[in-house]
N, CA, C and O of each residue as an XYZ file, in Angstrom:
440
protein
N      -5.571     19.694     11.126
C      -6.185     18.402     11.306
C      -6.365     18.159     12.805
O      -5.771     18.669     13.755
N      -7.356     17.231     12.766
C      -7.343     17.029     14.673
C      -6.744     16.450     14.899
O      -6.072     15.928     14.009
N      -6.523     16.078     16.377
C      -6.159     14.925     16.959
C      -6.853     13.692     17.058
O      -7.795     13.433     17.807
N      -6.286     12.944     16.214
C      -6.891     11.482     15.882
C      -7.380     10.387     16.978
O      -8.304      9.574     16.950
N      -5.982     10.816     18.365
C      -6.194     10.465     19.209
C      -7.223     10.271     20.702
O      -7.389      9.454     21.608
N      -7.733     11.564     20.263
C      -9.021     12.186     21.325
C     -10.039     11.202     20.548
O     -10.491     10.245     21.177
N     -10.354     11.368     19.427
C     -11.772     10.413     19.382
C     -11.451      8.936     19.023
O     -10.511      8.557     18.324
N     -12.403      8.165     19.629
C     -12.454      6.420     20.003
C     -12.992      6.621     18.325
O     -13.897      7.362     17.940
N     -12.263      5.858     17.627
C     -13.111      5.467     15.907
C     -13.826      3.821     16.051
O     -13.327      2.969     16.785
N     -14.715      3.650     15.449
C     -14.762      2.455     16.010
C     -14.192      1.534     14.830
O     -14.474      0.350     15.019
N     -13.628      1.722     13.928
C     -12.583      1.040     13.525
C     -11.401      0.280     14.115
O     -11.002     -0.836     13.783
N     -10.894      1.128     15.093
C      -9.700      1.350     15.988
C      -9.942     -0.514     16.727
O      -9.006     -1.238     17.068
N     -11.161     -0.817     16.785
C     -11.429     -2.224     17.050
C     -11.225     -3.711     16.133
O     -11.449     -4.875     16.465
N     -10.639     -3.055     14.687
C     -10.435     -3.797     13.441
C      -9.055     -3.161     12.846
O      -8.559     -3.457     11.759
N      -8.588     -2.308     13.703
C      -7.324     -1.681     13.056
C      -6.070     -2.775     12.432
O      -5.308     -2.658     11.473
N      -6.254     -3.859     13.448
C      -4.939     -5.133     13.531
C      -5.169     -5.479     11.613
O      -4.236     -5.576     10.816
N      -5.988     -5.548     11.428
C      -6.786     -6.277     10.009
C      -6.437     -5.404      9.227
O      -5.812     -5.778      8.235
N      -6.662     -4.235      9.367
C      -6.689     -3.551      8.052
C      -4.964     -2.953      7.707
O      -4.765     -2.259      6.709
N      -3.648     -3.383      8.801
C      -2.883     -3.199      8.440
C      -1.752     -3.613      7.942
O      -1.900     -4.735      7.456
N      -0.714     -3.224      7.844
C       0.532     -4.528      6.867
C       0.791     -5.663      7.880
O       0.995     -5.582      9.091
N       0.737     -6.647      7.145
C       1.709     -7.882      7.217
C       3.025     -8.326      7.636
O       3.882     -7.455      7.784
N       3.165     -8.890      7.735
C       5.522     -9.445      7.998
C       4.663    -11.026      7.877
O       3.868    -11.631      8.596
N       5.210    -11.235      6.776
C       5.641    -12.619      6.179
C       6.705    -12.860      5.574
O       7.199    -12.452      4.523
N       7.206    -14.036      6.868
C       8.982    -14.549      6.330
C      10.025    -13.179      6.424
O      10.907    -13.038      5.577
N       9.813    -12.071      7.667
C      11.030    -11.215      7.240
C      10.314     -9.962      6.508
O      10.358     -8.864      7.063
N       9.831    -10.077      5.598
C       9.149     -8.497      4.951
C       7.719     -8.700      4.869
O       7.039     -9.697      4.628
N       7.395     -7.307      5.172
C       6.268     -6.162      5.160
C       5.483     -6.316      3.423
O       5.882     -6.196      2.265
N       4.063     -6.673      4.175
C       3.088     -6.377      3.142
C       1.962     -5.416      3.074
O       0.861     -5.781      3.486
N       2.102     -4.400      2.665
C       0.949     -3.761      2.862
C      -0.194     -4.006      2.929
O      -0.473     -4.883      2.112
N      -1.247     -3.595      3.639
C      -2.624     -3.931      4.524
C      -3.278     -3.472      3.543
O      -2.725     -2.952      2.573
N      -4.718     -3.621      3.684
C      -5.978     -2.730      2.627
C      -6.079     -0.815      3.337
O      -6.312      0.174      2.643
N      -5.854     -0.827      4.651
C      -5.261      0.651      4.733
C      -3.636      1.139      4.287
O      -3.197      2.211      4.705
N      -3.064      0.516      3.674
C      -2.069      0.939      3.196
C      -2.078      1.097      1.417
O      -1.195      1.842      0.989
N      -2.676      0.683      0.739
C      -3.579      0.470     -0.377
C      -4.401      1.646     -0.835
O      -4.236      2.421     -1.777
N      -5.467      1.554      0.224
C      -6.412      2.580      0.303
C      -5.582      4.139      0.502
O      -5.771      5.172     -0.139
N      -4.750      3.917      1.468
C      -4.184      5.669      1.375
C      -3.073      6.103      0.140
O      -2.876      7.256     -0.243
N      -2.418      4.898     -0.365
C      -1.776      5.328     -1.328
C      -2.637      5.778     -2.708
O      -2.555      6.832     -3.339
N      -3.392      4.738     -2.922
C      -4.537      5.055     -4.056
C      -5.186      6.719     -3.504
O      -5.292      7.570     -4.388
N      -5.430      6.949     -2.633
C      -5.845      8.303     -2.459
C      -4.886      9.298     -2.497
O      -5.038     10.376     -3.071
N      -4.051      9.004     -1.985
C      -2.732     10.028     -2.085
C      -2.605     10.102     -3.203
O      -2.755     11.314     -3.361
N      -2.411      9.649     -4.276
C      -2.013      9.239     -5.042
C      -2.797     10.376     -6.314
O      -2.306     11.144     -7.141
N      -4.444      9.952     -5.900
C      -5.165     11.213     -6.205
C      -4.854     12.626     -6.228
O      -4.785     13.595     -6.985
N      -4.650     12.145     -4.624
C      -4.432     13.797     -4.135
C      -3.115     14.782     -4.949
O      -3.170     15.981     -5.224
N      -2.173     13.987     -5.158
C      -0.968     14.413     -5.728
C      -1.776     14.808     -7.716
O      -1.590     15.901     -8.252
N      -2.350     13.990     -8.208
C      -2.394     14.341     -9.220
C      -3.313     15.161     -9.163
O      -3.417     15.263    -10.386
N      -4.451     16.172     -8.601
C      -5.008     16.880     -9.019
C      -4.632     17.835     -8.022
O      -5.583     18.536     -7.677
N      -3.674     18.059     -7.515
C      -3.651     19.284     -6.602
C      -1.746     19.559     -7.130
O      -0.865     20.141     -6.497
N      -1.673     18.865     -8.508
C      -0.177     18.742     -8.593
C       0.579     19.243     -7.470
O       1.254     20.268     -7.567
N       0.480     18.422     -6.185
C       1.460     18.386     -5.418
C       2.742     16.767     -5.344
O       2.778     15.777     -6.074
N       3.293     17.011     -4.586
C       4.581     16.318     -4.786
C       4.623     15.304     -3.372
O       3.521     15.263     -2.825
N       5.493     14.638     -2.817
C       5.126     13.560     -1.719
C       5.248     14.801     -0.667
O       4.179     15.137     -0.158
N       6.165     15.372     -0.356
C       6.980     16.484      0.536
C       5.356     17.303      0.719
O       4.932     17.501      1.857
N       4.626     17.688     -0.376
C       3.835     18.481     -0.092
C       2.263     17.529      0.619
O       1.520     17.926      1.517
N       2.178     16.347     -0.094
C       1.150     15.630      0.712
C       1.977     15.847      2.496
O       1.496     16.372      3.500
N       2.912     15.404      2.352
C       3.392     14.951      3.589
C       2.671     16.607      4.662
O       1.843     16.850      5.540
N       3.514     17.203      3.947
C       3.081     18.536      4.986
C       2.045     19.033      5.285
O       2.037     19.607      6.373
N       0.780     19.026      4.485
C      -0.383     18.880      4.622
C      -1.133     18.081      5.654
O      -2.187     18.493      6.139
N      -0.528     16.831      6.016
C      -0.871     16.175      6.734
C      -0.065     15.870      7.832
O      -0.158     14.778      8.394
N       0.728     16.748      8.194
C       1.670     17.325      9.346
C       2.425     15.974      9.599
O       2.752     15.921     10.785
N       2.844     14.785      8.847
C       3.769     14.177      9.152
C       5.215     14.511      8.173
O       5.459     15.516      7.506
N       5.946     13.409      8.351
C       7.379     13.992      7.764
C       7.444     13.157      6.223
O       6.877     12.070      6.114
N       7.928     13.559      5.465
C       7.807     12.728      4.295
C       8.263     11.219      4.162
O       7.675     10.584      3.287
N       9.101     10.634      4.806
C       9.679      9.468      5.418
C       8.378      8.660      5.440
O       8.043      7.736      4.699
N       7.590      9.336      6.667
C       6.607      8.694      7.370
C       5.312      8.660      6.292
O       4.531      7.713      6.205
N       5.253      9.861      5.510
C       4.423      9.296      4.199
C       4.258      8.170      3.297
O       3.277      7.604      2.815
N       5.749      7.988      3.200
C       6.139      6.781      1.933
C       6.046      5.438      2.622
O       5.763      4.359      2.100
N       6.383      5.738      4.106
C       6.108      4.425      4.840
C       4.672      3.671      4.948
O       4.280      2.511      5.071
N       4.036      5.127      4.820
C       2.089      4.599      4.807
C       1.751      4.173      3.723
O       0.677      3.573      3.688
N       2.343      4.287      2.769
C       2.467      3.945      1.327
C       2.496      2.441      1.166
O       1.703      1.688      0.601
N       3.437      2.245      1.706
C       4.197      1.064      1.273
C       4.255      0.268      2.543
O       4.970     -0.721      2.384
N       3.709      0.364      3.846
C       3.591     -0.208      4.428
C       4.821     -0.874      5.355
O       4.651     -1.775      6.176
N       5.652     -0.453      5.148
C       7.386     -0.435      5.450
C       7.420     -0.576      7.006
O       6.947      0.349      7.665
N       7.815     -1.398      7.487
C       7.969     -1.177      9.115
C       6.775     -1.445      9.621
O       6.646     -0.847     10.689
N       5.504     -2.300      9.239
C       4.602     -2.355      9.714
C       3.712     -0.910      9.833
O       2.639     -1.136     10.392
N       3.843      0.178      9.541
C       2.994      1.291      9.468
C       1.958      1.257      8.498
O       1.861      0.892      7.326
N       1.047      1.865      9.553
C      -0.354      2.192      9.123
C      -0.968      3.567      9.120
O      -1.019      4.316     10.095
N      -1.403      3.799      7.979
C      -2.027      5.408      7.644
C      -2.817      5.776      9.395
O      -2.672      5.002     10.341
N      -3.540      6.961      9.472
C      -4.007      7.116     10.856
C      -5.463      7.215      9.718
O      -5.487      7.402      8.502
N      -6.631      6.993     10.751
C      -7.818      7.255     10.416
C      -8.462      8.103     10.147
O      -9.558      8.114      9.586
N      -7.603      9.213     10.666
C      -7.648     11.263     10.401
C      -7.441     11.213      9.000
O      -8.333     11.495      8.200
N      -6.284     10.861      8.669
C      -5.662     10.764      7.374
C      -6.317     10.622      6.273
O      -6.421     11.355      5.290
N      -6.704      9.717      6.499
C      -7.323      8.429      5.200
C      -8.986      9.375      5.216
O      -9.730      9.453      4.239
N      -9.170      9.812      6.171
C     -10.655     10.652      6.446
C     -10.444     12.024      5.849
O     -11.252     12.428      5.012
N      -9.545     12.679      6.171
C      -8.785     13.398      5.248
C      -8.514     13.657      3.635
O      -8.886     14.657      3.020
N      -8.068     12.974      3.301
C      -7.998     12.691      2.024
C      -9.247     12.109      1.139
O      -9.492     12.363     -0.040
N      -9.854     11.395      1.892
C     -11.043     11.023      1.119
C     -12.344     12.662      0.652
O     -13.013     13.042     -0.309
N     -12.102     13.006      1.744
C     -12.345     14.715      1.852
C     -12.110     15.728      0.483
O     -12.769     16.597     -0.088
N     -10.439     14.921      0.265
C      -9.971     16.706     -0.309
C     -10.305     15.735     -1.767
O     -10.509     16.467     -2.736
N     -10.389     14.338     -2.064
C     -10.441     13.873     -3.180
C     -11.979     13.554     -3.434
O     -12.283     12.893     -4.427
N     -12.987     14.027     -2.524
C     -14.532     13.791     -2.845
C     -14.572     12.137     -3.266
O     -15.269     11.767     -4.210
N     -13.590     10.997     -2.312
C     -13.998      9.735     -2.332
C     -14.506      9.534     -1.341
O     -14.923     10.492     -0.689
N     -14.701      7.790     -0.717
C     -15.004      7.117      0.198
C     -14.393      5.821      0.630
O     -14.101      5.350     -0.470
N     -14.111      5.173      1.280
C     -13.700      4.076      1.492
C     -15.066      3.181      1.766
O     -15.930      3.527      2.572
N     -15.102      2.410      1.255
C     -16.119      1.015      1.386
C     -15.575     -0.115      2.455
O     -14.370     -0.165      2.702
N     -16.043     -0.570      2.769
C     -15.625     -1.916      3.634
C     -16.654     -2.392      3.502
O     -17.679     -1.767      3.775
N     -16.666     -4.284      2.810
C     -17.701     -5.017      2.894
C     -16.852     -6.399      2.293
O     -15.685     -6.325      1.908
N     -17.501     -7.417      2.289
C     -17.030     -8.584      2.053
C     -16.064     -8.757      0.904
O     -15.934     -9.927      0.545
N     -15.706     -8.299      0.570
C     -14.763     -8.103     -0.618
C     -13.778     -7.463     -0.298
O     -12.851     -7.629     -1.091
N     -13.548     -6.746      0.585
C     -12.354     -6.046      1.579
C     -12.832     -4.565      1.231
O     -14.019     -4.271      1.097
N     -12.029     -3.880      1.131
C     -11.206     -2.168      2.130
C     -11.515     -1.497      0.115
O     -10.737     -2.046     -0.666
N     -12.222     -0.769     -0.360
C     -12.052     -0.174     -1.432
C     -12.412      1.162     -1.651
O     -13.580      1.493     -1.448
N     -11.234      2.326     -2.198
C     -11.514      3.646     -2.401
C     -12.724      3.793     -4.051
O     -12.600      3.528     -5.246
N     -13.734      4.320     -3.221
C     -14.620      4.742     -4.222
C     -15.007      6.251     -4.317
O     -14.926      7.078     -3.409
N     -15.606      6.521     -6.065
C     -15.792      8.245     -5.939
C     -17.057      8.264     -5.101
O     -17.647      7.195     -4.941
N     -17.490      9.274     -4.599
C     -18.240      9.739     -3.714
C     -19.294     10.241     -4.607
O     -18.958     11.248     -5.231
N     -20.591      9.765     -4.853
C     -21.560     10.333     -5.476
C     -22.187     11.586     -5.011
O     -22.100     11.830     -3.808
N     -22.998     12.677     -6.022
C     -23.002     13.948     -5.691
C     -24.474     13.276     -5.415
O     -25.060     12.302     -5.888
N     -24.832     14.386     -4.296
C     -26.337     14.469     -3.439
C     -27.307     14.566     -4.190
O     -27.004     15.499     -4.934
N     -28.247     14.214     -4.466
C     -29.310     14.893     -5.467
C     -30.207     15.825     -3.958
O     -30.586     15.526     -2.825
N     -30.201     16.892     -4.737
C     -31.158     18.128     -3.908
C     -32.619     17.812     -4.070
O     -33.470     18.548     -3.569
């Protein structure tokens, strides 16, 4: 995977929004925390892999998986990630007035 960090996303300007919450003391997951679990989530059932194996795939530690999950500690998926996965699961993420939603990715007509 690349480094997420070298390229400017222009998301990265709406990042505050799309991630978890702290109301009253605990963590709510964001619409990017949502969005990557619903994909992960994918990813695990058709590649019958396990969290340990998403995790490694995507070169973080499994800890730090479940945290993107669940939004735990204020963490937020990276934009590699979520770009990533939408990849290996042939979805998309939408953003439009209705918020942040993983959709299947329609095939091209030739």
């Amino acid at each position: 995977m690349t480094d997420p960090t070298s390229t400017p996303f222009v998301l990265d300007t709406i990042a505050h929004e799309l991630g978890p919450r702290r109301v009253d003391g605990s963590w709510f997951a964001g619409p990017a925390n949502v969005a990557f679990r619903e994909l992960a989530t994918t990813y695990c059932k058709r590649h019958s892999a396990t969290n340990n194996d998403l995790a490694t795939a995507l070169g973080i530690t499994p800890q730090a998986c479940s945290n993107w999950k669940s939004g735990s500690g204020g963490r937020r998926p990276s934009f590699a990630s979520l770009v990533w996965l939408c990849e290996q699961t042939n979805s998309q993420i939408v953003l439009d007035d209705d918020g942040m939603h993983v959709k299947r990715r329609r095939k091209r007509s030739k």
